[in-house]
N, C-alpha and C positions, 0 to 999 in steps of 0.2 A: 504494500500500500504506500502513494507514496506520502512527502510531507504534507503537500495541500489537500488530499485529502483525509489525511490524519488528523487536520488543525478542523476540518468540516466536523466531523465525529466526534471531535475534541468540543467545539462548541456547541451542540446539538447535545452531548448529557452534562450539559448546565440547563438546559433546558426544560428535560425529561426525566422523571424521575423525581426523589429525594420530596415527596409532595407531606403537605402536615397531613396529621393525625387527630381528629377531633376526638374526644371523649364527652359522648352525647346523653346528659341528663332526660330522662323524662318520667310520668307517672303512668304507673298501670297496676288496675286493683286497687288503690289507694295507696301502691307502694315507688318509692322513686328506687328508679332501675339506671343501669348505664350500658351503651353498647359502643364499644371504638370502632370510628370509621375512619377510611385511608380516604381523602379526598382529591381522587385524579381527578376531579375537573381543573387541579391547577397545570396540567402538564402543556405542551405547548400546543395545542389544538384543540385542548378542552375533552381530553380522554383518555383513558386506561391504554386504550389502542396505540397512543403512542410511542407507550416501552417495547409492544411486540414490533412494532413498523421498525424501530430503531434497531434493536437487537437483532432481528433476521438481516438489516441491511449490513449492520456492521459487519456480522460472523460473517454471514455470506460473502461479503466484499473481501474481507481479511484471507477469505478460504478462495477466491478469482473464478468465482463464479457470478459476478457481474463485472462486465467490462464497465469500461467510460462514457460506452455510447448504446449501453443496453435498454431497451424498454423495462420498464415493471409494470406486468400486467397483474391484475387480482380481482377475484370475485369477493362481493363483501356485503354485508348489510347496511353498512354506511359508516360509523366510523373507521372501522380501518381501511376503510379508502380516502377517509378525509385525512389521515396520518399518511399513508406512502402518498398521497398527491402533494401535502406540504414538505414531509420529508427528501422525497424524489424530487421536488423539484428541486429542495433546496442543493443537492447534491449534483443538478445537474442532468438527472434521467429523466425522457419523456413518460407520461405514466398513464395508462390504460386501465379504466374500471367498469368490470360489469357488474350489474347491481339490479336487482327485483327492482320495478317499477312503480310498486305498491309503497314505498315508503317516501317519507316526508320530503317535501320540496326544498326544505332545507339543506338538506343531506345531497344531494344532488346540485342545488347552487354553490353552497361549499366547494365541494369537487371541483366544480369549474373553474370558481372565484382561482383556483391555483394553479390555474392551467393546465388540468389534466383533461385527457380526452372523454368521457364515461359513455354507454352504452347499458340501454335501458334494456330490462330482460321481462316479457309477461309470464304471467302461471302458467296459459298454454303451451309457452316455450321451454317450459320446466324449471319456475322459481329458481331457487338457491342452488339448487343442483343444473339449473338450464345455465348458470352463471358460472360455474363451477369447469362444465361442459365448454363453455363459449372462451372461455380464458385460456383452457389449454387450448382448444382449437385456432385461435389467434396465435400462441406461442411458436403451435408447432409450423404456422406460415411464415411468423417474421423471422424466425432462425433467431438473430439476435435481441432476447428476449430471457427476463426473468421474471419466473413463480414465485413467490411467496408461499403460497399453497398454503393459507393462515391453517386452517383444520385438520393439518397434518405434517404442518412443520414441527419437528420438535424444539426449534431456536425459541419456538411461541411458549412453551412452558418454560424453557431454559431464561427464557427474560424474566420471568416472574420469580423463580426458583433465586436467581441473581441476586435480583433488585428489590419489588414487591414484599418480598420473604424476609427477606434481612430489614430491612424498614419497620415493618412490621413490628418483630420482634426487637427491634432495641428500641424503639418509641414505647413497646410495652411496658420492657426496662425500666425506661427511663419513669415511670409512673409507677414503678414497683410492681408489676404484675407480671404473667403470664399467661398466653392464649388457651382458654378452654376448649374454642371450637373458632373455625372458620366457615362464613357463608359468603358465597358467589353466585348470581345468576348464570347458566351455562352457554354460553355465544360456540364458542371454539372450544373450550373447554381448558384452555390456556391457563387462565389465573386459578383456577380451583387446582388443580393440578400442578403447579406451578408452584404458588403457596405454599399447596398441601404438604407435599414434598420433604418441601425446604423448613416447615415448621414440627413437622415430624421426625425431620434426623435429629433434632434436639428433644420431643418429646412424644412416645410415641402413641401416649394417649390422643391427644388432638384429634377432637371432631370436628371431620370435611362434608358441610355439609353444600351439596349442590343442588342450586335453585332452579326450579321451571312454573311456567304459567301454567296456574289450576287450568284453563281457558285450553290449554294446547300441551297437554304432556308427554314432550316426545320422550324425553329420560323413561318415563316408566312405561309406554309402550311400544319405544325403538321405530318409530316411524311419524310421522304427520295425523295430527289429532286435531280435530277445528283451526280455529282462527283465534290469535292475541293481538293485543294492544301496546307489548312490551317488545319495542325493536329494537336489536340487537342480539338476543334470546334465543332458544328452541327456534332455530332456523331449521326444521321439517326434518331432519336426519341426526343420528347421535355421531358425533364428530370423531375421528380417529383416533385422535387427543385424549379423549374421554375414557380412563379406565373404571368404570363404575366400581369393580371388585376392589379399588383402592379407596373408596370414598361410603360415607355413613348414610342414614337415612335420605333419600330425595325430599326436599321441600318447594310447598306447591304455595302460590299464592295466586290469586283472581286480583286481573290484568286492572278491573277498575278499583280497585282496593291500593292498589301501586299507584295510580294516578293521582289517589287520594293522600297517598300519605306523600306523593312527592311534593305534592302542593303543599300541605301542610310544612313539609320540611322549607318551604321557600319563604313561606309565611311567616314560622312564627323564627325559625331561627336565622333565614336572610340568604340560604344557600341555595342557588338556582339550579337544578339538578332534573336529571332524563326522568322518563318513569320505570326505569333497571332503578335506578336508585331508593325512590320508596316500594317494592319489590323487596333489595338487600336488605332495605332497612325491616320492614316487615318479616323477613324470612329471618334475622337475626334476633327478632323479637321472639319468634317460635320457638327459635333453638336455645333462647333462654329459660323458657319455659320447661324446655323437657329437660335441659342440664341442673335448672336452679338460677332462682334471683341473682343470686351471687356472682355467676359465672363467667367469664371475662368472652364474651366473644367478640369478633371482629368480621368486619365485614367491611365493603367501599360505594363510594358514589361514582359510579365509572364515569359518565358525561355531564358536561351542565344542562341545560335546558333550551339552549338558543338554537337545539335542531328540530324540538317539536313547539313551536310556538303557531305552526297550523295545524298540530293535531287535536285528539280530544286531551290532553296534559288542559287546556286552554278552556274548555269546556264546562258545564256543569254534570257532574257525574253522580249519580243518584248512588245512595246507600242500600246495600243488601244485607241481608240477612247473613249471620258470620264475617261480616266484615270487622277487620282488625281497629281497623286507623281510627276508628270516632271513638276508639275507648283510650286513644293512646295520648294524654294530657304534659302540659305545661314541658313540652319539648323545650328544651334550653342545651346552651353551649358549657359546660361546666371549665374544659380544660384542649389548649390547642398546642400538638408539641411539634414545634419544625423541625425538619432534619440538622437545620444548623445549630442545632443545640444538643444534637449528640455526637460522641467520638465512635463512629461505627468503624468497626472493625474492619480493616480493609482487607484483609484474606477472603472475607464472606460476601465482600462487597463488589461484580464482575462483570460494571455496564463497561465503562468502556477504560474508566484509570488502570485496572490491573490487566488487562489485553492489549490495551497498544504500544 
């Protein structure tokens, strides 16, 4: 690799990564509870998706399997195409996205807004998997051309395992605790697996719990089940990624119950965030329930909210019956810890200081 663009990847994980750590107050039952969240909407495009975009780009470029004038083409739900078009471009590579059509128009001007090319894919063409289809088949005509293949790279859990993981736990550290349980919504299956991992070579209690839409649960019947409202998610297939045999209970939440409580999270504590986020936040509310009041779990708010501001996040969304969020009171910020206030160990720590 050479120096310029070692100094590019050099400034790109100042960017990415290292994001604070909320420890989030609230009342349920009459009792105040606490659940720690990783807050990627601070990363440089407003998502989780950034750390995988960056870490595939890097390993992969380090290992010369992208040239200086390669395409990045990738199938994606929309953030991490909104990550390799900012990241790709910045680097230089033209960038190619295909993407379901069914999601938000946000998602799709972004893309653009960075000068990537994108190409809209319908259900009759074959949704996620028609996208999946159309990326390799693009690849294999331009010759010079790079996959990501988010759903079956394993760079996508190794960024997490890295980065995500080690943040994790010395933010926990630093607050005197340790993780009980970790929850993630399941996209790729990247972060749940990734985490998991990484927080179970240190203890190997740690329950991984991964999250899908009550609405669509592909985790627990391995294919495409109705229609949700939470993009990013149970994109219609269980992803390569995904070792279920290594991870705990499936947890299910209903898609307008996430809507609800993201709003609420914008409301009362000020944080603008997807509807994956009140989702985590809710599925972390579960799994404290079945560990215990006490129990330190952690979970994240993967995007902010400036990609569904024309969907129903915007909406009035009626109350159902079991839904979580209207019993979930006097939400507050208790305790925020940034990465620059802790000495993370830099042996465990391998975005890009201890590889280049």
């Amino acid at each position: 690799m050479d120096s310029a663009r070692k100094n590019l990847f050099e400034h790109l994980c100042s960017l990415i990564g290292a994001t604070p750590m909320a420890k989030v107050a609230y009342t349920y039952k009459g009792e105040t509870r606490h659940v720690h969240v990783k807050l990627e909407h601070y990363n440089l495009t407003g998502s989780v998706k950034d750390r995988m975009a960056l870490f595939i780009l890097f390993s992969s470029t380090r290992k010369g399997l992208i040239g200086d004038n390669c395409t990045i083409a990738e199938a994606t739900s929309g953030n991490t195409g909104i990550a390799f078009a900012s990241i790709g471009r910045l680097l230089g590579h033209p960038v190619k996205i295909f993407m379901p059509d069914w999601l938000s128009p946000e998602r799709i001007n972004l893309i653009r807004s960075y000068g990537a090319d994108i190409e809209l894919v319908s259900a009759e063409e074959g949704g996620f998997k028609g996208c999946i289809r159309k990326a390799e088949e693009y690849a294999e005509k331009k010759g010079t051309c790079f996959l990501p293949s988010q759903f079956s790279n394993e760079f996508n859990c190794k960024a997490h395992y890295h980065t995500t993981g080690p943040e994790i736990r010395h933010q926990l550290a630093h607050l005197g605790c340790e993780a009980d349980a970790f929850v993630a919504g399941v996209g790729t299956g990247g972060t749940i697996m990734g985490v998991g991992r990484y927080l179970r070579k240190h203890d190997k209690n740690v329950k991984l719990f991964p999250l899908e839409p009550a609405n669509s649960p592909t985790l627990s019947t391995g294919h495409k089940v109705g229609r949700h409202r939470i993009e990013g998610i149970s994109d219609e297939f269980i992803p390569d990624l995904v070792k279920l045999e290594e991870l705990d209970d499936i947890l299910a939440v209903d898609d307008g119950d996430a809507i609800l409580m993201a709003k609420k999270i914008a409301s009362a504590i000020g944080f603008g965030v997807g509807i994956s986020s009140g989702a985590n936040f809710l599925g972390a509310i579960k799994a404290q329930e079945m560990l215990g009041k006490e129990s330190v779990v952690v979970t994240l708010f993967p995007d902010d909210n400036k990609k569904y501001l024309s969907t129903d996040l915007m909406q009035d969304i009626p109350v159902k019956e079991g839904y979580l969020t209207p019993k979930i009171e006097n939400l507050r910020i208790e305790t925020v810890v940034k990465m620059r206030d802790i000495d993370l160990i830099k042996e465990e720590y391998t975005f890009c200081d201890k590889t280049l």
